[in-house]
Each structure stands twice: as structure tokens, then as C-alpha cells.
PyMOL Python script that loads the backbone (N, CA, C, O; Angstrom):
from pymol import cmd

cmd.read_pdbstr("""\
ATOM      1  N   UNK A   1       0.812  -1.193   0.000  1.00  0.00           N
ATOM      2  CA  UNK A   1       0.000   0.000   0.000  1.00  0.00           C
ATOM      3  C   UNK A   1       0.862   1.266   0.000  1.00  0.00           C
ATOM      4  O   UNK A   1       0.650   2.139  -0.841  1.00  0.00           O
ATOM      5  N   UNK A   2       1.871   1.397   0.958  1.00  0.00           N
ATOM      6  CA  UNK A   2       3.025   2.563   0.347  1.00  0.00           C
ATOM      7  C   UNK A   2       3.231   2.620  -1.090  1.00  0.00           C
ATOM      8  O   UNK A   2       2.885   3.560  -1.805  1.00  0.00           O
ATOM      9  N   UNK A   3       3.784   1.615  -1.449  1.00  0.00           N
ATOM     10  CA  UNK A   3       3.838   2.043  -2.833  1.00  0.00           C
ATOM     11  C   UNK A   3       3.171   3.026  -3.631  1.00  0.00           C
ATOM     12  O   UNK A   3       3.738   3.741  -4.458  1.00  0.00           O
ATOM     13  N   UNK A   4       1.899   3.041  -3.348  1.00  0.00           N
ATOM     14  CA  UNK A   4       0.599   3.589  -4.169  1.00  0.00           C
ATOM     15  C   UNK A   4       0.980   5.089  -3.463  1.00  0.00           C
ATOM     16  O   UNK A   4       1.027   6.086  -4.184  1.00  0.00           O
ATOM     17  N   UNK A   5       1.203   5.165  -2.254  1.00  0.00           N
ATOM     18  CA  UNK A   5       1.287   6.330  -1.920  1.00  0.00           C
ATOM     19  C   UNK A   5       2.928   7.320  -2.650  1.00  0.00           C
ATOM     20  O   UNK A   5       2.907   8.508  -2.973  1.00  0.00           O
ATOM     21  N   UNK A   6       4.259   6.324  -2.744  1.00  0.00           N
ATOM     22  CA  UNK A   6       4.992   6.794  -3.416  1.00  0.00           C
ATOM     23  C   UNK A   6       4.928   6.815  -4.517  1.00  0.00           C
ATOM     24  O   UNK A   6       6.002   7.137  -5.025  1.00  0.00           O
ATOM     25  N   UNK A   7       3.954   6.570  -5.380  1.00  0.00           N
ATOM     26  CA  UNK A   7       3.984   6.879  -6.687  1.00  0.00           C
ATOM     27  C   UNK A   7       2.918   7.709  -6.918  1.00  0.00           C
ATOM     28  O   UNK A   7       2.922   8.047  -8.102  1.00  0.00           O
ATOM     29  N   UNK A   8       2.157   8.106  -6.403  1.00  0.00           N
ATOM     30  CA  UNK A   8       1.047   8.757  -6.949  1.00  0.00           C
ATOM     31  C   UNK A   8       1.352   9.829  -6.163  1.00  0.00           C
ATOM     32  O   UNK A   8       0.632  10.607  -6.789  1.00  0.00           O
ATOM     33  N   UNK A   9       1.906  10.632  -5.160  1.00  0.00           N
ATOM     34  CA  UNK A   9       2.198  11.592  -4.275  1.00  0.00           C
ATOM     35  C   UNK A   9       3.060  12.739  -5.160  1.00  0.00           C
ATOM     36  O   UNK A   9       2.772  13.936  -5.141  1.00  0.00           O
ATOM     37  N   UNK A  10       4.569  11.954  -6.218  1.00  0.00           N
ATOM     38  CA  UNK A  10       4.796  12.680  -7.504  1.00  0.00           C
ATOM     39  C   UNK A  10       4.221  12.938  -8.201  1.00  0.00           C
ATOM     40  O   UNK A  10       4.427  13.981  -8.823  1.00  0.00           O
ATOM     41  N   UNK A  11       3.109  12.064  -8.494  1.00  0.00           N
ATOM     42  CA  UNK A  11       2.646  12.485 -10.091  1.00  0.00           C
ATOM     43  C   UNK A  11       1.238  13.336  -9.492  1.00  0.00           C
ATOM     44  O   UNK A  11       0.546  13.943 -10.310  1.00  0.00           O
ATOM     45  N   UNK A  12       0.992  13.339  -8.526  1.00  0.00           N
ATOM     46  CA  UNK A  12      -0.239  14.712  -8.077  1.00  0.00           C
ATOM     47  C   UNK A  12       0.415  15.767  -8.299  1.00  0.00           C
ATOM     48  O   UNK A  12       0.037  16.601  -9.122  1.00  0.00           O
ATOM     49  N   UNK A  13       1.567  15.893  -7.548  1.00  0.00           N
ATOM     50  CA  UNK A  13       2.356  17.537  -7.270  1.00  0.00           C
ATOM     51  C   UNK A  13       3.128  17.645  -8.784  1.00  0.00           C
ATOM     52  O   UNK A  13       3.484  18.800  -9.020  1.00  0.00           O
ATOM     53  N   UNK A  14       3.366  16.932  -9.562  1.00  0.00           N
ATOM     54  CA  UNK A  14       4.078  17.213 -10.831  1.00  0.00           C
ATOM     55  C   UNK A  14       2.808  17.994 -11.750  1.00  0.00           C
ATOM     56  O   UNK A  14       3.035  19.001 -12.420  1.00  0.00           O
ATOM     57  N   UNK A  15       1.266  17.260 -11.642  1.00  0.00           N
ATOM     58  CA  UNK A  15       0.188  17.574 -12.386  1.00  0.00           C
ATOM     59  C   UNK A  15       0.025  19.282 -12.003  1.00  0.00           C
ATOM     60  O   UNK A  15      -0.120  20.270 -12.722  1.00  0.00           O
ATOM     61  N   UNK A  16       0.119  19.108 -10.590  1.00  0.00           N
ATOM     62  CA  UNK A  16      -0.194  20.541  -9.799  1.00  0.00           C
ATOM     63  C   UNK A  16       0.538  21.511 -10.665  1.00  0.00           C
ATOM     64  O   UNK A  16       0.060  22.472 -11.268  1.00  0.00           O
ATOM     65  N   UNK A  17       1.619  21.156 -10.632  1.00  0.00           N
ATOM     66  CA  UNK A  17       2.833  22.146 -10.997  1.00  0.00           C
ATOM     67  C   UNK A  17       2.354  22.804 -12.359  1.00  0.00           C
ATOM     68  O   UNK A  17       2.097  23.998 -12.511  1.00  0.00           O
ATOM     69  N   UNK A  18       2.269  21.665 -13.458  1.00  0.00           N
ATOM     70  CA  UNK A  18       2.245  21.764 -14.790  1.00  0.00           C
ATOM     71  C   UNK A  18       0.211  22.746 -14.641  1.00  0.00           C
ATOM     72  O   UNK A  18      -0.127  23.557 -15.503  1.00  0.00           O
ATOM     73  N   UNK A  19      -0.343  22.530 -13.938  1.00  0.00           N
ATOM     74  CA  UNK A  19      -1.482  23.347 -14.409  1.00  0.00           C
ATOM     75  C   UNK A  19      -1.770  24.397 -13.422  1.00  0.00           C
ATOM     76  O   UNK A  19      -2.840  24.969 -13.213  1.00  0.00           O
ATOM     77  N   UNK A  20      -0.518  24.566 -12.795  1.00  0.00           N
ATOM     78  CA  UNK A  20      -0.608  26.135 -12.129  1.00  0.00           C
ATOM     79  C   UNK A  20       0.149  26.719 -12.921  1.00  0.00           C
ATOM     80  O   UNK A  20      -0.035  27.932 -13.022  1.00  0.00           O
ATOM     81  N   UNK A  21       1.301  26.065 -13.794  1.00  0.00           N
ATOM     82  CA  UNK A  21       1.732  26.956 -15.037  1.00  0.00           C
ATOM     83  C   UNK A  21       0.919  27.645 -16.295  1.00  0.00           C
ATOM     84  O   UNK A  21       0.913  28.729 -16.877  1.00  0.00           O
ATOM     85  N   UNK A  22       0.093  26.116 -16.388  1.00  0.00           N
ATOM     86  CA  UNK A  22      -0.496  26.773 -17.181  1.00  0.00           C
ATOM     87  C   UNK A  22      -1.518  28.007 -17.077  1.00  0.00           C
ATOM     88  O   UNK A  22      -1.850  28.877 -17.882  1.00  0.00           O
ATOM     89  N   UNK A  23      -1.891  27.712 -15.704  1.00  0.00           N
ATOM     90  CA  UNK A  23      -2.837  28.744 -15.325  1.00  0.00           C
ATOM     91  C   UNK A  23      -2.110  30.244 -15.226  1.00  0.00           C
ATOM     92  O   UNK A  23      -2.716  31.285 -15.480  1.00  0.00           O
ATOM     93  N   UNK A  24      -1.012  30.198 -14.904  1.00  0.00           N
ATOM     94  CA  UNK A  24      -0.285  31.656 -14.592  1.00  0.00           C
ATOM     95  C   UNK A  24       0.073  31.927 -16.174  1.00  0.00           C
ATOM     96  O   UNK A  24       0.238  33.129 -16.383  1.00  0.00           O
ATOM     97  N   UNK A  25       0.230  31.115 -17.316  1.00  0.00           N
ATOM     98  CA  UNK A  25       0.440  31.722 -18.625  1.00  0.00           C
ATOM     99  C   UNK A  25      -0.960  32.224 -18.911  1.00  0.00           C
ATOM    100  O   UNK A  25      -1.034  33.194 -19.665  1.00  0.00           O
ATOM    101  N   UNK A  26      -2.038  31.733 -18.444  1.00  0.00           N
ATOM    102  CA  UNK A  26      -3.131  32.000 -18.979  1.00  0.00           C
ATOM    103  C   UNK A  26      -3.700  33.548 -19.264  1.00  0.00           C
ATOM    104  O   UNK A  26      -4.027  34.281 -20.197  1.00  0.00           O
ATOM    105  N   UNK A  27      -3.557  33.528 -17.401  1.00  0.00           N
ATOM    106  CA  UNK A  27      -3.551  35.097 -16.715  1.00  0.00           C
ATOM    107  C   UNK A  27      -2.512  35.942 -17.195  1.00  0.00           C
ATOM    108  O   UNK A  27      -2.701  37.158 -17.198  1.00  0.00           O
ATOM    109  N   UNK A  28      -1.448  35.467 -17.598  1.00  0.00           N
ATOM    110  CA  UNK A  28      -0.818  36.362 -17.994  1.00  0.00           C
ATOM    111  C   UNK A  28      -0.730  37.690 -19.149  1.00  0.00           C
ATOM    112  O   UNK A  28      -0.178  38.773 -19.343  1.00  0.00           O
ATOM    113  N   UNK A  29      -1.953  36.484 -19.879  1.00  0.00           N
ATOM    114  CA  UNK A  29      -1.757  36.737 -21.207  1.00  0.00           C
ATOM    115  C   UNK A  29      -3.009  37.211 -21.489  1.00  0.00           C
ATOM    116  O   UNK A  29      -3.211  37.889 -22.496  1.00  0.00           O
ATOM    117  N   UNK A  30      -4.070  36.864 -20.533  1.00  0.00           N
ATOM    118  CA  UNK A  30      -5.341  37.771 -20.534  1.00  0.00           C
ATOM    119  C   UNK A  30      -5.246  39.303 -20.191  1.00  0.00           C
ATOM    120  O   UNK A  30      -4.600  39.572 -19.178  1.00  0.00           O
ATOM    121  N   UNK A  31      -5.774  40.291 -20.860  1.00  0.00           N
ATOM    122  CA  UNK A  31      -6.084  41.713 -20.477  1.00  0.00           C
ATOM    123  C   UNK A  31      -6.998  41.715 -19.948  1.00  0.00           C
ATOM    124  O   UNK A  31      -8.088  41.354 -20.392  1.00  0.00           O
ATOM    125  N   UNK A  32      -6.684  42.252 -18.537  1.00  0.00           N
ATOM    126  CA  UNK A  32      -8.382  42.644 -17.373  1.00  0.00           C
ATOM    127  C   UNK A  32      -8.721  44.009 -18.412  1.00  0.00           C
ATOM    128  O   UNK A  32      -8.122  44.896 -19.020  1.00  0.00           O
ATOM    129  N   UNK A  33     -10.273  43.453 -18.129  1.00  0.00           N
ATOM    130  CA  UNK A  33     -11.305  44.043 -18.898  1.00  0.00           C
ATOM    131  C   UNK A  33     -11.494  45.681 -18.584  1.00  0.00           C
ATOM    132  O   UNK A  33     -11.530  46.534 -19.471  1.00  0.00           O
ATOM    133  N   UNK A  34     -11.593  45.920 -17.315  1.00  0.00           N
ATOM    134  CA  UNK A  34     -11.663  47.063 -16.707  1.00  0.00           C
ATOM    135  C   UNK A  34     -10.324  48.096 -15.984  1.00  0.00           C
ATOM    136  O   UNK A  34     -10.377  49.009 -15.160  1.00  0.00           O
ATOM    137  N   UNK A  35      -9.193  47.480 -16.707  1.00  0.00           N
ATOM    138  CA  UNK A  35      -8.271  48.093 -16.381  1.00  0.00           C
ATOM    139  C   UNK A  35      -7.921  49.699 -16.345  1.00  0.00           C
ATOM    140  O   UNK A  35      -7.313  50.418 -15.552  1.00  0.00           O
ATOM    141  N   UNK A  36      -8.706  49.941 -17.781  1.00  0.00           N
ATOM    142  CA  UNK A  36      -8.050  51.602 -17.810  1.00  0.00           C
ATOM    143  C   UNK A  36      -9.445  52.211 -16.966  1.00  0.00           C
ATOM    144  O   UNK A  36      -9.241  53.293 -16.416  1.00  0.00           O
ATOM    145  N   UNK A  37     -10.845  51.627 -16.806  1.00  0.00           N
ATOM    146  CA  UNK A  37     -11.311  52.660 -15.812  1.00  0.00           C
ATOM    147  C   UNK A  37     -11.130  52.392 -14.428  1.00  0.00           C
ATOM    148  O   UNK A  37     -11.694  53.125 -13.616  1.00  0.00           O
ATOM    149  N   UNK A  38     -10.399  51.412 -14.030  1.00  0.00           N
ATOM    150  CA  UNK A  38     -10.260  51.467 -12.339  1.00  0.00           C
ATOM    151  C   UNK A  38      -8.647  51.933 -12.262  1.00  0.00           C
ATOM    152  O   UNK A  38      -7.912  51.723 -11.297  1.00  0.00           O
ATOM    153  N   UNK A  39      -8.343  52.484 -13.265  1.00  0.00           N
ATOM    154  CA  UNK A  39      -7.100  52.983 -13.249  1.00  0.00           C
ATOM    155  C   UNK A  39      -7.718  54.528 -12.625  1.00  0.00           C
ATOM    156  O   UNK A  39      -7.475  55.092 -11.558  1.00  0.00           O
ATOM    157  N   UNK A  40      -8.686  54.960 -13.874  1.00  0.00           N
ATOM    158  CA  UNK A  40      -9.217  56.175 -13.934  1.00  0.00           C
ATOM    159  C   UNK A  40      -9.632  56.627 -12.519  1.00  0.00           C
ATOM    160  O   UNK A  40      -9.271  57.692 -12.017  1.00  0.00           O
ATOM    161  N   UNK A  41     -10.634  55.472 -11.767  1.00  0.00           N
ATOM    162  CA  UNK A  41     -10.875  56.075 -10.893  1.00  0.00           C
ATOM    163  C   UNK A  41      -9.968  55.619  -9.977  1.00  0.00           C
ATOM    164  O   UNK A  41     -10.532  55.850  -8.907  1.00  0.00           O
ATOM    165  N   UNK A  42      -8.999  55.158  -9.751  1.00  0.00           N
ATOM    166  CA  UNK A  42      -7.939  55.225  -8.530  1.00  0.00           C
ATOM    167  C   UNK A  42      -7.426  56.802  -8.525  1.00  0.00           C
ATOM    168  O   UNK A  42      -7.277  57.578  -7.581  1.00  0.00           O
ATOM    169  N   UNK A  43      -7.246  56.947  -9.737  1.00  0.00           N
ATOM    170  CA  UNK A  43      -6.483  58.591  -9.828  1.00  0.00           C
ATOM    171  C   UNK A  43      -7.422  59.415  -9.586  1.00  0.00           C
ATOM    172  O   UNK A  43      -7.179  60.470  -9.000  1.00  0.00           O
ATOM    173  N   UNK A  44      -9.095  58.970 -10.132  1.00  0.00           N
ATOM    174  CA  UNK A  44      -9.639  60.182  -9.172  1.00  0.00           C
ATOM    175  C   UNK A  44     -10.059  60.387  -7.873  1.00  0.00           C
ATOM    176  O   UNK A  44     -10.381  61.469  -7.383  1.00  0.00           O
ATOM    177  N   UNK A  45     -10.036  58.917  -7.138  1.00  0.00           N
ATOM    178  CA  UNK A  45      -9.754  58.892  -5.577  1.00  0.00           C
ATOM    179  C   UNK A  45      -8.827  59.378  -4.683  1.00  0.00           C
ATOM    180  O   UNK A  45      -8.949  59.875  -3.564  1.00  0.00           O
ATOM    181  N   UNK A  46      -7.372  59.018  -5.755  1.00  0.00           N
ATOM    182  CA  UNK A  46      -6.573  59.948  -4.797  1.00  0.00           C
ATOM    183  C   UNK A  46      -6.472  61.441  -4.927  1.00  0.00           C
ATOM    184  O   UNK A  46      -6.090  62.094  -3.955  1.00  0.00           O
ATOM    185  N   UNK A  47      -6.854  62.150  -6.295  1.00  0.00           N
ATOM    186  CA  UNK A  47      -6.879  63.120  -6.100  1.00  0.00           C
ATOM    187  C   UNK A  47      -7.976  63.817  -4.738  1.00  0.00           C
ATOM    188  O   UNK A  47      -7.888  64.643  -3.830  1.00  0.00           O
ATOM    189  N   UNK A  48      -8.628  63.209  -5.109  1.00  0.00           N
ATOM    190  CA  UNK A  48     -10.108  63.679  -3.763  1.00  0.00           C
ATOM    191  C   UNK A  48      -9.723  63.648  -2.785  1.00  0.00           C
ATOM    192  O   UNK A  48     -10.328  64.364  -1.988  1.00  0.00           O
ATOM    193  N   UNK A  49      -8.489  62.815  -2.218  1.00  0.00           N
ATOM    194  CA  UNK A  49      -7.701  62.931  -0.578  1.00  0.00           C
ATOM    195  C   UNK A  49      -7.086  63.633  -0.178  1.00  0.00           C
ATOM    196  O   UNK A  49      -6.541  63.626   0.926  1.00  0.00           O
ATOM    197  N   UNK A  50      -7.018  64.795  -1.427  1.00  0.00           N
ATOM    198  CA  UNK A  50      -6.015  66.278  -0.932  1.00  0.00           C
ATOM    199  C   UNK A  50      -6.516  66.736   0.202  1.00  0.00           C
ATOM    200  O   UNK A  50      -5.907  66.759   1.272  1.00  0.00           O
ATOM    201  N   UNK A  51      -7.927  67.213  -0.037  1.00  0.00           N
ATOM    202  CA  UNK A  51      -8.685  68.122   0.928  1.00  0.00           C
ATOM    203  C   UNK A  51      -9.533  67.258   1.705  1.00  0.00           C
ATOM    204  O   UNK A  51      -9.291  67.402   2.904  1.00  0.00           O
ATOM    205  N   UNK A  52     -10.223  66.613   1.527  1.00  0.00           N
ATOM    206  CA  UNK A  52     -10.702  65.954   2.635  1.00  0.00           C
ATOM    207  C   UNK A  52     -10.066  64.596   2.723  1.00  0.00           C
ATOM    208  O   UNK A  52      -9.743  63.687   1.958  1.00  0.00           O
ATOM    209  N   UNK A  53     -10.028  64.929   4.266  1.00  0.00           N
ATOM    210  CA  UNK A  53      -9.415  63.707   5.253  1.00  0.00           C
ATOM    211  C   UNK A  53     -10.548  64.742   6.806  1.00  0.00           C
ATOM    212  O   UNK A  53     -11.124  65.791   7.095  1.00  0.00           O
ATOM    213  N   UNK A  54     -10.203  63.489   7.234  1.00  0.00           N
ATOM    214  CA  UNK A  54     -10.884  63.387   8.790  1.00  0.00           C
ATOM    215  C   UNK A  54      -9.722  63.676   9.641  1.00  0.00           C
ATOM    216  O   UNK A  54      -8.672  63.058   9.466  1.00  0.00           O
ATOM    217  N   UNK A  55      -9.872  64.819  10.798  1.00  0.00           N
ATOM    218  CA  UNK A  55      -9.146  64.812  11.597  1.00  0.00           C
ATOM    219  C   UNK A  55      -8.553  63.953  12.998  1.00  0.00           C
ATOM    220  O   UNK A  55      -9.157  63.605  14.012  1.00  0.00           O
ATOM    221  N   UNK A  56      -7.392  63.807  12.674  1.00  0.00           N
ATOM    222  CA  UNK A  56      -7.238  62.884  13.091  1.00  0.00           C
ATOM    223  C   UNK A  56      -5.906  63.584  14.606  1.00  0.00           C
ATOM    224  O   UNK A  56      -5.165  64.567  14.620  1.00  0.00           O
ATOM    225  N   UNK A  57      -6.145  62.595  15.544  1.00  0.00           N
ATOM    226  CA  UNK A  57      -5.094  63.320  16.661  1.00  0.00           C
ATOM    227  C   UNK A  57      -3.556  62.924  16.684  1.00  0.00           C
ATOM    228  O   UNK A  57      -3.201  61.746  16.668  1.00  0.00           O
ATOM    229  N   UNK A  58      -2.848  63.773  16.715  1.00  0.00           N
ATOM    230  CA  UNK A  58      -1.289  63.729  17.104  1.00  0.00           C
ATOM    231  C   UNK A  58      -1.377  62.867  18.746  1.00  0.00           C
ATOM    232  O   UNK A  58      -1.979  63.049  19.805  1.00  0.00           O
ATOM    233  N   UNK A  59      -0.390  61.864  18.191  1.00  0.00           N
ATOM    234  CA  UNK A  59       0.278  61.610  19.516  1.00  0.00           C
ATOM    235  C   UNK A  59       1.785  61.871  19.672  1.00  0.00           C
ATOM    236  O   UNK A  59       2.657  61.798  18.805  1.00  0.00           O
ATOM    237  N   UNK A  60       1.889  62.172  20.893  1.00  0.00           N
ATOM    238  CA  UNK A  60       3.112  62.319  21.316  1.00  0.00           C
ATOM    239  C   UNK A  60       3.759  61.198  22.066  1.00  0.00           C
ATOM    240  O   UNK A  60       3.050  60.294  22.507  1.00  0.00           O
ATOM    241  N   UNK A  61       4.939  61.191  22.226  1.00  0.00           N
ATOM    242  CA  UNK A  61       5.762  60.140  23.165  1.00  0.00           C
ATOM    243  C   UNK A  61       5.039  59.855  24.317  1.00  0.00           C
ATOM    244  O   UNK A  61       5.320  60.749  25.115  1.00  0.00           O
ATOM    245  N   UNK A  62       4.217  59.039  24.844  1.00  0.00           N
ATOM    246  CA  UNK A  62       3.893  59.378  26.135  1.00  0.00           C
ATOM    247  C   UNK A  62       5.163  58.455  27.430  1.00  0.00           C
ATOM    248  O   UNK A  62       6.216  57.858  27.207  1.00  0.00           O
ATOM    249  N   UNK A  63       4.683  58.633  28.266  1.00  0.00           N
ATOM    250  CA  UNK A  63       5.833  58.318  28.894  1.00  0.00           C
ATOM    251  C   UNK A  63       5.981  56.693  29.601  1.00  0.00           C
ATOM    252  O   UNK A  63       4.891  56.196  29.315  1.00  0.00           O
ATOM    253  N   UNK A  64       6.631  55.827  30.232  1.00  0.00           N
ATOM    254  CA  UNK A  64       6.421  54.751  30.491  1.00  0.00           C
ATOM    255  C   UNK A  64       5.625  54.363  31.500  1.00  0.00           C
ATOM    256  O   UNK A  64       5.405  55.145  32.425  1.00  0.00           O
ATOM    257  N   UNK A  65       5.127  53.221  31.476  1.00  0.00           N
ATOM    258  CA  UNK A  65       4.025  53.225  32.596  1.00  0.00           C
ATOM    259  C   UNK A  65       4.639  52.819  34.177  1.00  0.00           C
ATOM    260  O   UNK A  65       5.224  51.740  34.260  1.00  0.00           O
ATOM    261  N   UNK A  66       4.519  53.614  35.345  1.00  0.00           N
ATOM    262  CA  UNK A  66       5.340  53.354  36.194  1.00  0.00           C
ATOM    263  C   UNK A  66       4.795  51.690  36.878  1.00  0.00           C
ATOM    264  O   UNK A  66       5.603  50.929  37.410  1.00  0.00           O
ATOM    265  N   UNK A  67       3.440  51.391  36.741  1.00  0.00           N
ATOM    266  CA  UNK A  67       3.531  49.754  37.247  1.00  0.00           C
ATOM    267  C   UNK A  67       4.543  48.945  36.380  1.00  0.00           C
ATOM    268  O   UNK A  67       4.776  47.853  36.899  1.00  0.00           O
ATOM    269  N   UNK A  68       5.311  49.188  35.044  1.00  0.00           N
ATOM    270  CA  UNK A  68       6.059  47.855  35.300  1.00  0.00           C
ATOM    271  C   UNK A  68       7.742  48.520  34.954  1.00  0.00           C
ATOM    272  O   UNK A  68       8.211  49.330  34.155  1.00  0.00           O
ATOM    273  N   UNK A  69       8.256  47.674  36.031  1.00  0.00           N
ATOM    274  CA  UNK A  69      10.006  48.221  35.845  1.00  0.00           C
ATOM    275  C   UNK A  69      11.031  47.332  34.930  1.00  0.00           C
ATOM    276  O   UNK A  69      11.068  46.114  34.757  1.00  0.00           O
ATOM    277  N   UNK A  70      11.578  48.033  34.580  1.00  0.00           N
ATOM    278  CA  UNK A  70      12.618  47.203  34.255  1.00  0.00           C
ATOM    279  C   UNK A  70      13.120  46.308  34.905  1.00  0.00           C
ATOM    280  O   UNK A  70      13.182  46.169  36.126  1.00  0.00           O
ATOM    281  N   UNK A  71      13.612  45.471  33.818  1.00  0.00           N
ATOM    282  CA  UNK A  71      13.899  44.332  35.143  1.00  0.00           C
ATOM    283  C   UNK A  71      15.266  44.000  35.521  1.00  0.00           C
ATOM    284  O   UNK A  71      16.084  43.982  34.601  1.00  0.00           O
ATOM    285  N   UNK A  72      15.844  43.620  37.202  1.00  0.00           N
ATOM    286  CA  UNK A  72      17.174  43.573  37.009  1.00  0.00           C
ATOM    287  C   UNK A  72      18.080  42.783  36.982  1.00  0.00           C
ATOM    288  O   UNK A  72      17.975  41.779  37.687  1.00  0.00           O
ATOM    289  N   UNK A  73      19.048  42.940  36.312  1.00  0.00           N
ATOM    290  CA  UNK A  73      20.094  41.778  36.120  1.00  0.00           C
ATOM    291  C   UNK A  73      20.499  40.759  37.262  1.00  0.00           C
ATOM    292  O   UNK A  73      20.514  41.231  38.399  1.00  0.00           O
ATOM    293  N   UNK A  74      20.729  39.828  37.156  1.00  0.00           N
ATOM    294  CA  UNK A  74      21.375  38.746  38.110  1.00  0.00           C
ATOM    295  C   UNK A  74      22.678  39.480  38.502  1.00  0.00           C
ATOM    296  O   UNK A  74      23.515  40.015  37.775  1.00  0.00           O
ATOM    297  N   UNK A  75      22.624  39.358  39.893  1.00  0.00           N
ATOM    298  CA  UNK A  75      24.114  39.753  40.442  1.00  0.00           C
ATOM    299  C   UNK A  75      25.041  38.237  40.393  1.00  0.00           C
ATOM    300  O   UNK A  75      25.153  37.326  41.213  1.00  0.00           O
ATOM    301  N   UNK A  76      25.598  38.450  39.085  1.00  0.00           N
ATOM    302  CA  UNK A  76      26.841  37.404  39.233  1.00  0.00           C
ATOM    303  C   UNK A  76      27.675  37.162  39.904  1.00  0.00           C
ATOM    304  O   UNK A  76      28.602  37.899  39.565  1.00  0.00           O
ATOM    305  N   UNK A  77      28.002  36.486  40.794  1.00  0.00           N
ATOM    306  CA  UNK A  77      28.958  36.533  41.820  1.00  0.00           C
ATOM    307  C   UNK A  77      30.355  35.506  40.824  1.00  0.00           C
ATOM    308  O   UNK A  77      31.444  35.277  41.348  1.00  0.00           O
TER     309      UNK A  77
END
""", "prot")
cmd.dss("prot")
cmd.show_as("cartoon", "prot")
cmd.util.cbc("prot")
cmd.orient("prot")
């Protein structure tokens, strides 16, 4: 019964291989349909983010929290 499993375990992942190639030539070679208008409107989305945005708050450094300390080294003797 191994057997069946060493021989057929290559020839799954070899099949895999050969028709995820083919699949990535496929795509490759297809033109998305809607390319130049979601091009269009990406550029007119970002233009629209000049001026509006939501305000948003600055943080600053705040400082460390005094419940937990650093911790200290072993005194090596």
C-alpha cells in the first residue's frame, strides 16, 4: 500500500505544478477588462484625498508606565 502512496504523491504535485503553469500563462496573457477605468478612478480617488481627510489626533511620546520596571540583572557573583 506505500507504494501507491509513493507513486502517486509525484505524479499529483508534478500535475499541480504543470497546471498552475499553465494557469499563470493564462492570466498572464489575458487583459483585465476594466483596467483603464479602475485605473481612472484610482487617480480620481486619490486626487479627492487632498482636501478631505478626517481629523485625526497627534500623539506624542507618552511616557512609560510606572507599574512595570525594568527588570534587574542577576548579580553574578
Amino acid at each position: 500500500m506505500s507504494w501507491l502512496l509513493v507513486a502517486l504523491v509525484p505524479a499529483l504535485l508534478m500535475l499541480v505544478a504543470v497546471g498552475l503553469g499553465r494557469l499563470e500563462n493564462w492570466l498572464a496573457t489575458e487583459r483585465p477588462a476594466g483596467a483603464r477605468d479602475t485605473f481612472n478612478g484610482l487617480q480620481r480617488r486619490l486626487a479627492s484625498l487632498d482636501g478631505d481627510r478626517l481629523p485625526t489626533r497627534v500623539y506624542s511620546q507618552h511616557a512609560t508606565n510606572p507599574g512595570f520596571h525594568t527588570p534587574r540583572h542577576a548579580n553574578r557573583v
